[in-house]
Jmol script that loads the backbone (N, CA, C; Angstrom):
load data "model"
ATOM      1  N   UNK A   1     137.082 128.703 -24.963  1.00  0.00           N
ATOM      2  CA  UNK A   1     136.323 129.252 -23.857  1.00  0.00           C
ATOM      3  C   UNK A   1     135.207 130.137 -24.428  1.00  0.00           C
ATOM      4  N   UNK A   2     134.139 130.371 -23.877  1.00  0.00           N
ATOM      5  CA  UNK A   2     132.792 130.700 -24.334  1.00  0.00           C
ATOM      6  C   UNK A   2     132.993 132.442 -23.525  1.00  0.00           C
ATOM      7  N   UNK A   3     132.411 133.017 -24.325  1.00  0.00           N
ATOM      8  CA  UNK A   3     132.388 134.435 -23.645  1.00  0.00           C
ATOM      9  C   UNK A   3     131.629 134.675 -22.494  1.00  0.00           C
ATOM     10  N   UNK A   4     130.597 133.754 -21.929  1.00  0.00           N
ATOM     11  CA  UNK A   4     130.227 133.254 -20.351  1.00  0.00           C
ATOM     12  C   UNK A   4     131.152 133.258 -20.101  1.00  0.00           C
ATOM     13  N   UNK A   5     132.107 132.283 -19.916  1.00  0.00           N
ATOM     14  CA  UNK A   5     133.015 131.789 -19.442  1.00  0.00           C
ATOM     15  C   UNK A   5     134.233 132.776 -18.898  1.00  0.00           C
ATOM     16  N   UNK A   6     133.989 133.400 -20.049  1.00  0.00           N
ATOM     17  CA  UNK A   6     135.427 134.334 -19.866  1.00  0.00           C
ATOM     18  C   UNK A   6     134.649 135.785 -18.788  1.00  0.00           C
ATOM     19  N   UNK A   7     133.426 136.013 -19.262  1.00  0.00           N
ATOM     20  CA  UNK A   7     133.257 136.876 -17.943  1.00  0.00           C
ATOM     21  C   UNK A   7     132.762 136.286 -16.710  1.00  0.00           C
ATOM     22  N   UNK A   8     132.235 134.634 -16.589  1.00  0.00           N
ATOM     23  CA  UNK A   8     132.652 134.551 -15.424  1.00  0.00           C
ATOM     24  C   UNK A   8     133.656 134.434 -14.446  1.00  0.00           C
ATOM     25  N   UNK A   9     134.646 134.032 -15.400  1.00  0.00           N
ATOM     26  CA  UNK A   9     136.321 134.437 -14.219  1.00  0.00           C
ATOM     27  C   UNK A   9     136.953 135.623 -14.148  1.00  0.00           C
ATOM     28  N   UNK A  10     136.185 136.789 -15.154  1.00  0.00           N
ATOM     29  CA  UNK A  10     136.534 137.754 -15.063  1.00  0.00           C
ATOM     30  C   UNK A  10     135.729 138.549 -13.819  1.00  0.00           C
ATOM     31  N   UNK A  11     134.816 138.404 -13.176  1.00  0.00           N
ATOM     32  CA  UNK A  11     133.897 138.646 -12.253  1.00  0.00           C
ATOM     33  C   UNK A  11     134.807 138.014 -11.014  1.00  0.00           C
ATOM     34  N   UNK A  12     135.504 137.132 -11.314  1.00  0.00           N
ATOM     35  CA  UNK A  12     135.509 136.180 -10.576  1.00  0.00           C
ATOM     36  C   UNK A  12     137.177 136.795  -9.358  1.00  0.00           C
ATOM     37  N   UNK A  13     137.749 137.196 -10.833  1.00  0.00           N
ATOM     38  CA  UNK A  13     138.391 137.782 -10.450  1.00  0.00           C
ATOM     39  C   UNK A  13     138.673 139.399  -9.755  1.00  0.00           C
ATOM     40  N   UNK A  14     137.495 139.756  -9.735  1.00  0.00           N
ATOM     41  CA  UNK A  14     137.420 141.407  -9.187  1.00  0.00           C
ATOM     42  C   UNK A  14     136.853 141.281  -7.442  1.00  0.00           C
ATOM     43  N   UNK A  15     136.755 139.970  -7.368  1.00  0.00           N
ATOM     44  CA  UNK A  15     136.224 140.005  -6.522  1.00  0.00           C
ATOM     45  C   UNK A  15     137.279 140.049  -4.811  1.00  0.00           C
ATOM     46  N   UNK A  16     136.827 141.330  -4.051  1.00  0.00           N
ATOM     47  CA  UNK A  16     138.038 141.926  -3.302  1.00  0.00           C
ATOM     48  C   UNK A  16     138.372 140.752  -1.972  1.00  0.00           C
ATOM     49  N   UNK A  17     139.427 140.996  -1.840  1.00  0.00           N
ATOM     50  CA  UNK A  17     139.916 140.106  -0.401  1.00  0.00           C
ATOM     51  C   UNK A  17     139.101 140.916   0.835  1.00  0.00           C
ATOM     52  N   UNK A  18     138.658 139.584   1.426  1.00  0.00           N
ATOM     53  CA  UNK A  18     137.877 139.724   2.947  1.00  0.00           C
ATOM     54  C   UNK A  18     136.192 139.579   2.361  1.00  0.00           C
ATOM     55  N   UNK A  19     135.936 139.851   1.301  1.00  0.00           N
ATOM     56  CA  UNK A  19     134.324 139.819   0.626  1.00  0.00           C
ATOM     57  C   UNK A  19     134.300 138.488  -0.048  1.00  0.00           C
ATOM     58  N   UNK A  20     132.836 137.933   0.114  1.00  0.00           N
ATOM     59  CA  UNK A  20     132.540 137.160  -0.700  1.00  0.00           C
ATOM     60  C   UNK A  20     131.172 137.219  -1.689  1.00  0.00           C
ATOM     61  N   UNK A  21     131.158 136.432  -2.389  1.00  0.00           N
ATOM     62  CA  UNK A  21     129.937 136.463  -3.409  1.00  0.00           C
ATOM     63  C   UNK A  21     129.462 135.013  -3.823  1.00  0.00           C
ATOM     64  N   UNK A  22     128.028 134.963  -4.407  1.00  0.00           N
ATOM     65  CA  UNK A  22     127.226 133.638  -4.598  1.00  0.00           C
ATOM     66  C   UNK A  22     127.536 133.457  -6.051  1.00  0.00           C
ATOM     67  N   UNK A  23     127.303 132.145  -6.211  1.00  0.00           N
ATOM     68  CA  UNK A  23     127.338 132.009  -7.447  1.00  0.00           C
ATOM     69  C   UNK A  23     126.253 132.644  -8.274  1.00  0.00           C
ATOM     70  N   UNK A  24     125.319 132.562  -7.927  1.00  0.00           N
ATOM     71  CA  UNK A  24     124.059 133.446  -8.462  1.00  0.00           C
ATOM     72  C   UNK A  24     124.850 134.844  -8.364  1.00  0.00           C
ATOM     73  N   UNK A  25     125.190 135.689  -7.726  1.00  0.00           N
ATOM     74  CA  UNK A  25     126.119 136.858  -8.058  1.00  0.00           C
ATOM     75  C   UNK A  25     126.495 137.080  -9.349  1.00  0.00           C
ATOM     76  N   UNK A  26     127.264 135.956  -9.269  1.00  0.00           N
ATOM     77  CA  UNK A  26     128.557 135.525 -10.351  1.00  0.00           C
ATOM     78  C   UNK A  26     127.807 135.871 -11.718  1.00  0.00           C
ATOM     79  N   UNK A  27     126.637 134.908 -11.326  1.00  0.00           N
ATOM     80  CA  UNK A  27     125.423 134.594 -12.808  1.00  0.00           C
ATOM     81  C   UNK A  27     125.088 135.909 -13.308  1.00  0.00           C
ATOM     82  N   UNK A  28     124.411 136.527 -12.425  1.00  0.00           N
ATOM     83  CA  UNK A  28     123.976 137.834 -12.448  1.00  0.00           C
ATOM     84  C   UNK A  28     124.600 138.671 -13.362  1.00  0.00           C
ATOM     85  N   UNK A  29     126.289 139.126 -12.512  1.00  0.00           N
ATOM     86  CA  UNK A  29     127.196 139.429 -13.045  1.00  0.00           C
ATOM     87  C   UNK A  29     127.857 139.304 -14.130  1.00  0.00           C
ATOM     88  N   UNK A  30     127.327 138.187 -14.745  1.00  0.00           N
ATOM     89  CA  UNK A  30     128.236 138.212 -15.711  1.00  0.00           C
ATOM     90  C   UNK A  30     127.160 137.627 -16.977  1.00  0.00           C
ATOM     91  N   UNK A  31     125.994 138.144 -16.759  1.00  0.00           N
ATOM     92  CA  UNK A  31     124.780 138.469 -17.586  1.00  0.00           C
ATOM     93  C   UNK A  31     123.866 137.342 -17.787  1.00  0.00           C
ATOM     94  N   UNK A  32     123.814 136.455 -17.067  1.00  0.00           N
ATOM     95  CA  UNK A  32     122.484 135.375 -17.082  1.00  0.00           C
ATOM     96  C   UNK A  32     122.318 135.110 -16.011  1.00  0.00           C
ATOM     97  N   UNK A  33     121.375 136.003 -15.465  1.00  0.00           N
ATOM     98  CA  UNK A  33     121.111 135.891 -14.179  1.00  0.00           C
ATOM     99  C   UNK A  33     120.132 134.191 -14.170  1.00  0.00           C
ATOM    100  N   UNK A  34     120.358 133.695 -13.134  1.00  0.00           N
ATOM    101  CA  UNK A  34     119.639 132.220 -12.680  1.00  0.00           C
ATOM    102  C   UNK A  34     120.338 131.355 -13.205  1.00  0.00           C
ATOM    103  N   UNK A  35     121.966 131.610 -13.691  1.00  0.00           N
ATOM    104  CA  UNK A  35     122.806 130.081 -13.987  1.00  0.00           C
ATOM    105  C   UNK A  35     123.467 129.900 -12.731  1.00  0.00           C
ATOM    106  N   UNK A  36     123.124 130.123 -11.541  1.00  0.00           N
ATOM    107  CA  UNK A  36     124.343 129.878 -10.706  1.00  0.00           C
ATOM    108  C   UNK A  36     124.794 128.491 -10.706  1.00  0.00           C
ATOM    109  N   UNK A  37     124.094 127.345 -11.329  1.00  0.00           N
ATOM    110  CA  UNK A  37     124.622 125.985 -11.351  1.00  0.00           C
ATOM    111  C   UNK A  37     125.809 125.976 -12.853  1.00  0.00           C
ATOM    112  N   UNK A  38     125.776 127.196 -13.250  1.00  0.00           N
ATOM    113  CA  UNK A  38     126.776 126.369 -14.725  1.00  0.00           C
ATOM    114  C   UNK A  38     127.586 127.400 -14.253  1.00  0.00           C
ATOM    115  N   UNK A  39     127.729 128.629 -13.636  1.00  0.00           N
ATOM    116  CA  UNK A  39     129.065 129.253 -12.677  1.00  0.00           C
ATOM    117  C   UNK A  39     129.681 127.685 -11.764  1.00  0.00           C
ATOM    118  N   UNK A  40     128.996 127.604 -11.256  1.00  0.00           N
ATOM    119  CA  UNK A  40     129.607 126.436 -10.300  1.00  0.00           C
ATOM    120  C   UNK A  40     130.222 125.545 -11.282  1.00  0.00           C
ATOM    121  N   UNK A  41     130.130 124.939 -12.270  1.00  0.00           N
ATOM    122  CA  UNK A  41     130.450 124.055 -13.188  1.00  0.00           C
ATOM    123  C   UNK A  41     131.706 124.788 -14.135  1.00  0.00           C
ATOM    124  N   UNK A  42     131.547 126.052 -14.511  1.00  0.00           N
ATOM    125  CA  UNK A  42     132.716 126.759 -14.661  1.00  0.00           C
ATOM    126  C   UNK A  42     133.953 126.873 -13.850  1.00  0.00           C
ATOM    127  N   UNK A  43     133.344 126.702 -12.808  1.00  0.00           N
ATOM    128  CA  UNK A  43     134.525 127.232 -11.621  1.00  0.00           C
ATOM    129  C   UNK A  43     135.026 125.939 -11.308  1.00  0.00           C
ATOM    130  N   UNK A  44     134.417 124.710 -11.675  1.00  0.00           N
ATOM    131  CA  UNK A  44     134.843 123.142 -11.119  1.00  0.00           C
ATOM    132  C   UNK A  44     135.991 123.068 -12.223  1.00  0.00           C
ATOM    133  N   UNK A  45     135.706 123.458 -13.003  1.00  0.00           N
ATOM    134  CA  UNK A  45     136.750 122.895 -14.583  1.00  0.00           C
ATOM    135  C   UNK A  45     137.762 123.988 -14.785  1.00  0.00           C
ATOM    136  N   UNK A  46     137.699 125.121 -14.237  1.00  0.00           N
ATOM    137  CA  UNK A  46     138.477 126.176 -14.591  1.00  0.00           C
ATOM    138  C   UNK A  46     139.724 126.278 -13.596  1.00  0.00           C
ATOM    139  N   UNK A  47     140.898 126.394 -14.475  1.00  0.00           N
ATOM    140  CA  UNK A  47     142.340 126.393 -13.998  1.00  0.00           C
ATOM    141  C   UNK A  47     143.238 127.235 -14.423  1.00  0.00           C
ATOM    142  N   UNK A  48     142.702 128.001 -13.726  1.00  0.00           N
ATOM    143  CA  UNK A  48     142.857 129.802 -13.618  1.00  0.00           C
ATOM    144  C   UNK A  48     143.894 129.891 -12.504  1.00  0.00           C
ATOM    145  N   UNK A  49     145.691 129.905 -12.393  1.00  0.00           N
ATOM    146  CA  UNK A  49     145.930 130.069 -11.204  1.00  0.00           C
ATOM    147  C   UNK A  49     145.928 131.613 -10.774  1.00  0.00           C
ATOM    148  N   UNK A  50     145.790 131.739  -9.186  1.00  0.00           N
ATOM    149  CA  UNK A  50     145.392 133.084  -8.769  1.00  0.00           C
ATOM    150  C   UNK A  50     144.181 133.642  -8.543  1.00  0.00           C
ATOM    151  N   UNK A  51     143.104 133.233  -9.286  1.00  0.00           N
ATOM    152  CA  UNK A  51     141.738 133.329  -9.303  1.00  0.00           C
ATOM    153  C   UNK A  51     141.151 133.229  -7.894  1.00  0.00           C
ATOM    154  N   UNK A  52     140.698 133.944  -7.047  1.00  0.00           N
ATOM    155  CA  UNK A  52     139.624 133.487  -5.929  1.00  0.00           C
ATOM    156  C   UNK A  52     138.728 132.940  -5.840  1.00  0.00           C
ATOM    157  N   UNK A  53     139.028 131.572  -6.235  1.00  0.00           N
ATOM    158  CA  UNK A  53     137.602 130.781  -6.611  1.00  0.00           C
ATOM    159  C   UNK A  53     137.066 130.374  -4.961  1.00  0.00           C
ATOM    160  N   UNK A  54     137.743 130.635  -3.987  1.00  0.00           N
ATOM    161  CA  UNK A  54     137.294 130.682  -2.759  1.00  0.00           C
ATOM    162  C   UNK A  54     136.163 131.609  -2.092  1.00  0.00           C
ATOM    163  N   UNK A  55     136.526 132.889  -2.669  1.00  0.00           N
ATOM    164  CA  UNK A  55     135.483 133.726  -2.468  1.00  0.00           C
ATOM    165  C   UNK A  55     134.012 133.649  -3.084  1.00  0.00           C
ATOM    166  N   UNK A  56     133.480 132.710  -3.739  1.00  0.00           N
ATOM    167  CA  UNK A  56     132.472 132.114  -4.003  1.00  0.00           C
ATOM    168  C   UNK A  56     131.852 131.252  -3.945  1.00  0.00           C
ATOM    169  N   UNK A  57     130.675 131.433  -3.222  1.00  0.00           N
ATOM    170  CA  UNK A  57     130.007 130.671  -1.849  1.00  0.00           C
ATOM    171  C   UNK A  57     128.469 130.602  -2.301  1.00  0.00           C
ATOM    172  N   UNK A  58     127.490 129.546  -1.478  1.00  0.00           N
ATOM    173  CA  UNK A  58     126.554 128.837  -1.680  1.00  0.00           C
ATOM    174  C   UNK A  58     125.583 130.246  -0.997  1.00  0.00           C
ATOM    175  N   UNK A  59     124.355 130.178  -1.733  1.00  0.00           N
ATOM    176  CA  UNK A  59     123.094 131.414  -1.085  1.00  0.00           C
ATOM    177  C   UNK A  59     123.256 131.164  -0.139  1.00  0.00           C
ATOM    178  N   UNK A  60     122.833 132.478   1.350  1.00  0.00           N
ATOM    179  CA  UNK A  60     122.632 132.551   2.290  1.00  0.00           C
ATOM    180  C   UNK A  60     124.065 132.328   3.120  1.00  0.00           C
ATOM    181  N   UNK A  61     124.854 132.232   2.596  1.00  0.00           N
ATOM    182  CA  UNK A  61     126.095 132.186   3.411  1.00  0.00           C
ATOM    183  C   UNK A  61     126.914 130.956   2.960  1.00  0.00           C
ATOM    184  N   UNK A  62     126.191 129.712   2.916  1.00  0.00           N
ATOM    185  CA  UNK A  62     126.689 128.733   3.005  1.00  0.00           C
ATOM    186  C   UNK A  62     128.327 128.530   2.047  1.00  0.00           C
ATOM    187  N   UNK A  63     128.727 127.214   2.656  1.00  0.00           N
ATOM    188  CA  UNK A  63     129.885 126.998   1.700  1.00  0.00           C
ATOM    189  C   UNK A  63     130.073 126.962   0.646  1.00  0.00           C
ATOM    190  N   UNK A  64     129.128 126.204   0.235  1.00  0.00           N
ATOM    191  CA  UNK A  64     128.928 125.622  -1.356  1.00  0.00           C
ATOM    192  C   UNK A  64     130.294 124.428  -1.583  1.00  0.00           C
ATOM    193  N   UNK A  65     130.054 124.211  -2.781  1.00  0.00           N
ATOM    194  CA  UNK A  65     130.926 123.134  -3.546  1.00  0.00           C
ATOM    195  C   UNK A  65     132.575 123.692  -3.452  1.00  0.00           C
ATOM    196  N   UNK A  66     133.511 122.687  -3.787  1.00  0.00           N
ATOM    197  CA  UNK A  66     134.701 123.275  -3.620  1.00  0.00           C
ATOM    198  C   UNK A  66     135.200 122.054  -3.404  1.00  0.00           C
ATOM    199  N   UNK A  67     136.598 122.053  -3.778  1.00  0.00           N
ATOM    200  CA  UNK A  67     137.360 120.746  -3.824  1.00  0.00           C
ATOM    201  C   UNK A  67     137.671 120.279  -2.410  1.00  0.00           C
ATOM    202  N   UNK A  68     138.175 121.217  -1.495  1.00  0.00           N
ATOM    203  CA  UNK A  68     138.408 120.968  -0.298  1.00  0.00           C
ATOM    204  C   UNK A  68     137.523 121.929   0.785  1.00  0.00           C
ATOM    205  N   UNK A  69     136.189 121.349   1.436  1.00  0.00           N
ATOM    206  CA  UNK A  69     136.155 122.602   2.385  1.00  0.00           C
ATOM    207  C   UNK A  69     136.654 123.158   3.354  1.00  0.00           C
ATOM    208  N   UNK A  70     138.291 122.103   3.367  1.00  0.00           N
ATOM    209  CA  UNK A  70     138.925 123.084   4.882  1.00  0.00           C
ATOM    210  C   UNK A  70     139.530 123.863   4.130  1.00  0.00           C
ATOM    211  N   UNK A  71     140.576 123.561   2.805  1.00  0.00           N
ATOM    212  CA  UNK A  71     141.023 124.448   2.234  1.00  0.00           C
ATOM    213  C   UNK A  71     140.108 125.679   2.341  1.00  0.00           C
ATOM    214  N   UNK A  72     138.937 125.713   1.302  1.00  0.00           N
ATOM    215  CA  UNK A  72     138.001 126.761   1.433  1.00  0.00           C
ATOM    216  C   UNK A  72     138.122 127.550   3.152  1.00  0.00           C
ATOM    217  N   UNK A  73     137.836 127.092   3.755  1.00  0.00           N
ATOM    218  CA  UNK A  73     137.490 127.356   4.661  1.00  0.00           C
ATOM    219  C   UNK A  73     138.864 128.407   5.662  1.00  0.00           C
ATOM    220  N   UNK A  74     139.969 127.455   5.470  1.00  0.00           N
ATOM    221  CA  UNK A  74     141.330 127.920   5.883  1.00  0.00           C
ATOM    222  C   UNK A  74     141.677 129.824   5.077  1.00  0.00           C
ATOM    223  N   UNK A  75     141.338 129.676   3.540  1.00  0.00           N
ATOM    224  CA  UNK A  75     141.734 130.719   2.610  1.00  0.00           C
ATOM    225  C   UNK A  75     140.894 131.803   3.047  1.00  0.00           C
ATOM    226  N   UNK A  76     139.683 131.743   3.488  1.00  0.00           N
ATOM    227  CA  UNK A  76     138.724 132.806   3.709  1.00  0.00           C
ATOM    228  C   UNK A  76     138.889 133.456   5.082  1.00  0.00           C
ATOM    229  N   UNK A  77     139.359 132.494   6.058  1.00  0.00           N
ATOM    230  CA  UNK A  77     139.874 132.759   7.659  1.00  0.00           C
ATOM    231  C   UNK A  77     140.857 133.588   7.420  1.00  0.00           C
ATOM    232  N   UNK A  78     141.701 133.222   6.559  1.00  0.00           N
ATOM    233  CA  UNK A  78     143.262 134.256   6.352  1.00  0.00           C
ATOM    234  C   UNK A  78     142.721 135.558   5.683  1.00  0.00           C
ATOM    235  N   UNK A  79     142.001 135.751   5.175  1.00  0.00           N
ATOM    236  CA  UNK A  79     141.419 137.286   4.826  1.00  0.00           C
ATOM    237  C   UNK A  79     140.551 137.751   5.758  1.00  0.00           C
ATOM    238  N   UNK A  80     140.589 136.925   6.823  1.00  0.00           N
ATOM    239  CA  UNK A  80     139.841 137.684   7.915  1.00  0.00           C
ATOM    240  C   UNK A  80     138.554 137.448   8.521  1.00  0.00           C
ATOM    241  N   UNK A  81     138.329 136.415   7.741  1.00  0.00           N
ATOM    242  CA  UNK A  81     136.530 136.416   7.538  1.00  0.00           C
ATOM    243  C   UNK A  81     135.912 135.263   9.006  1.00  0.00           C
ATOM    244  N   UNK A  82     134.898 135.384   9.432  1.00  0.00           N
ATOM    245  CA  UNK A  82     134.845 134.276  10.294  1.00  0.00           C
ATOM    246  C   UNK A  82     134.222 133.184   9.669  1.00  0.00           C
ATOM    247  N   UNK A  83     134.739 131.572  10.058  1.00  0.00           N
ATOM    248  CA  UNK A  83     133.850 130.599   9.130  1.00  0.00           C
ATOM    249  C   UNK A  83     133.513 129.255   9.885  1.00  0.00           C
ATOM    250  N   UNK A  84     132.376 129.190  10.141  1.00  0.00           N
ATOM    251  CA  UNK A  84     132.000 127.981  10.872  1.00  0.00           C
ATOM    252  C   UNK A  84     132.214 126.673   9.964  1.00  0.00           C
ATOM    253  N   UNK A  85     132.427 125.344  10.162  1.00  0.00           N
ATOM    254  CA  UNK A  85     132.203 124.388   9.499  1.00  0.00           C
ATOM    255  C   UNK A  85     131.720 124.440   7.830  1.00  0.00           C
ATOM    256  N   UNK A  86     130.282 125.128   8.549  1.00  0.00           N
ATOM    257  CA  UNK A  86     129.660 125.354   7.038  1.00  0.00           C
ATOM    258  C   UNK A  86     128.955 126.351   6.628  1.00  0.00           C
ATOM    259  N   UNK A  87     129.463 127.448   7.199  1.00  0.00           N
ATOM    260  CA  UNK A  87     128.861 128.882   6.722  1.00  0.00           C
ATOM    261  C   UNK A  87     130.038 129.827   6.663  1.00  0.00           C
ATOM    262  N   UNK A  88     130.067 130.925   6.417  1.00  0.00           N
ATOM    263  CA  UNK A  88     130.584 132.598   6.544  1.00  0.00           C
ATOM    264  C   UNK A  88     129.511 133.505   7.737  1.00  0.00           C
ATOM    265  N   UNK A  89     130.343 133.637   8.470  1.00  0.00           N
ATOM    266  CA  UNK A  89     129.905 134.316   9.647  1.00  0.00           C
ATOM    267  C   UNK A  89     129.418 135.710   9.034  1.00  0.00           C
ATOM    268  N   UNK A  90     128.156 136.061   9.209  1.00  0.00           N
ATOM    269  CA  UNK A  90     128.141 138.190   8.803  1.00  0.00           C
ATOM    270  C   UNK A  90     127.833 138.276   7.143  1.00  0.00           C
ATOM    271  N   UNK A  91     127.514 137.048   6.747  1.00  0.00           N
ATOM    272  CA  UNK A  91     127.566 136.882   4.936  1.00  0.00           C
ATOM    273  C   UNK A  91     126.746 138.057   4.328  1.00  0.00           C
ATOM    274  N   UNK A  92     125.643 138.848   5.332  1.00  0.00           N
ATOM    275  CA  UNK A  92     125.210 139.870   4.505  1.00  0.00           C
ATOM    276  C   UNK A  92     126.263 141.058   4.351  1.00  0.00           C
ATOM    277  N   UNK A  93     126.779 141.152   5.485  1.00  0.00           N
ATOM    278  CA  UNK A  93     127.787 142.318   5.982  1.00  0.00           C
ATOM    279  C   UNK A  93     129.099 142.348   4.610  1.00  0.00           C
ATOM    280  N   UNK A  94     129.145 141.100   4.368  1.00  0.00           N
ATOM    281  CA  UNK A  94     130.359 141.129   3.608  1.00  0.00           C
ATOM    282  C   UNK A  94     130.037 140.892   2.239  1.00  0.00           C
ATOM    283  N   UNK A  95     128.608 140.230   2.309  1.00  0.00           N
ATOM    284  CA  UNK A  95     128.663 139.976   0.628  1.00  0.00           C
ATOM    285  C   UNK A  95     129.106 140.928  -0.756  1.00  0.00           C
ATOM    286  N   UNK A  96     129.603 140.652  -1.524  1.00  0.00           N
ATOM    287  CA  UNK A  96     129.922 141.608  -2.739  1.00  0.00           C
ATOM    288  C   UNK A  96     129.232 141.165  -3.645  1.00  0.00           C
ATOM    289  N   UNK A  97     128.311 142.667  -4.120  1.00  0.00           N
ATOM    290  CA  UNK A  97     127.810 142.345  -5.637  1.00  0.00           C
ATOM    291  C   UNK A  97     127.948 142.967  -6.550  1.00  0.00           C
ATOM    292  N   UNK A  98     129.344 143.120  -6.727  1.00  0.00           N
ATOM    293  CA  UNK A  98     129.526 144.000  -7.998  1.00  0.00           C
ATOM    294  C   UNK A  98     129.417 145.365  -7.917  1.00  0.00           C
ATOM    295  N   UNK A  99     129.527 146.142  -8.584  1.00  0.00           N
ATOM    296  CA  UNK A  99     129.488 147.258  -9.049  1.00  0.00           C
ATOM    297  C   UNK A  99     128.761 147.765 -10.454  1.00  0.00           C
TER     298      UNK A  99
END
end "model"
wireframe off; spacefill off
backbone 0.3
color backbone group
């Protein structure tokens, strides 16, 4: 594993129940800002159990990629969150960017 790698699931993992964050976040976060396509590609291959790879979502709200979007969709409802088809209801309200 590449030290990207390892702080992107480490980001990945701080990230609190009921909040979500973009992959560009993620990028940001975990020091190359503008990879949010090789976070996404991290997070496709990575088998991390426990990890909230749910809480990381497409700019502007959207879903983004994800193996299942009802799963997605089901995991984020149970922390509370509201979720249409294909967005996060309030995505500014809730977004998390770190600390």
């Amino acid at each position: 594993m590449t030290p990207f790698e390892r702080k992107v699931l480490t980001v990945v993992s701080r990230i609190p129940v009921g909040r979500v964050t973009t992959y560009g976040d993620v990028a940001r976060l975990a020091g190359r800002r503008g990879a949010a396509r090789a976070v996404g590609n991290i997070l496709r291959e990575a088998d991390r159990p426990g990890l909230p790879y749910h809480r990381v979502i497409a700019a502007g709200g959207r879903l983004g990629g994800y193996s299942s979007l009802t799963l997605k969709r089901s995991l984020l409802a149970a922390e509370g969150l509201t979720v249409t088809p294909g967005r996060v209801v309030g995505f500014a309200r809730i977004r998390w960017k770190g600390k």
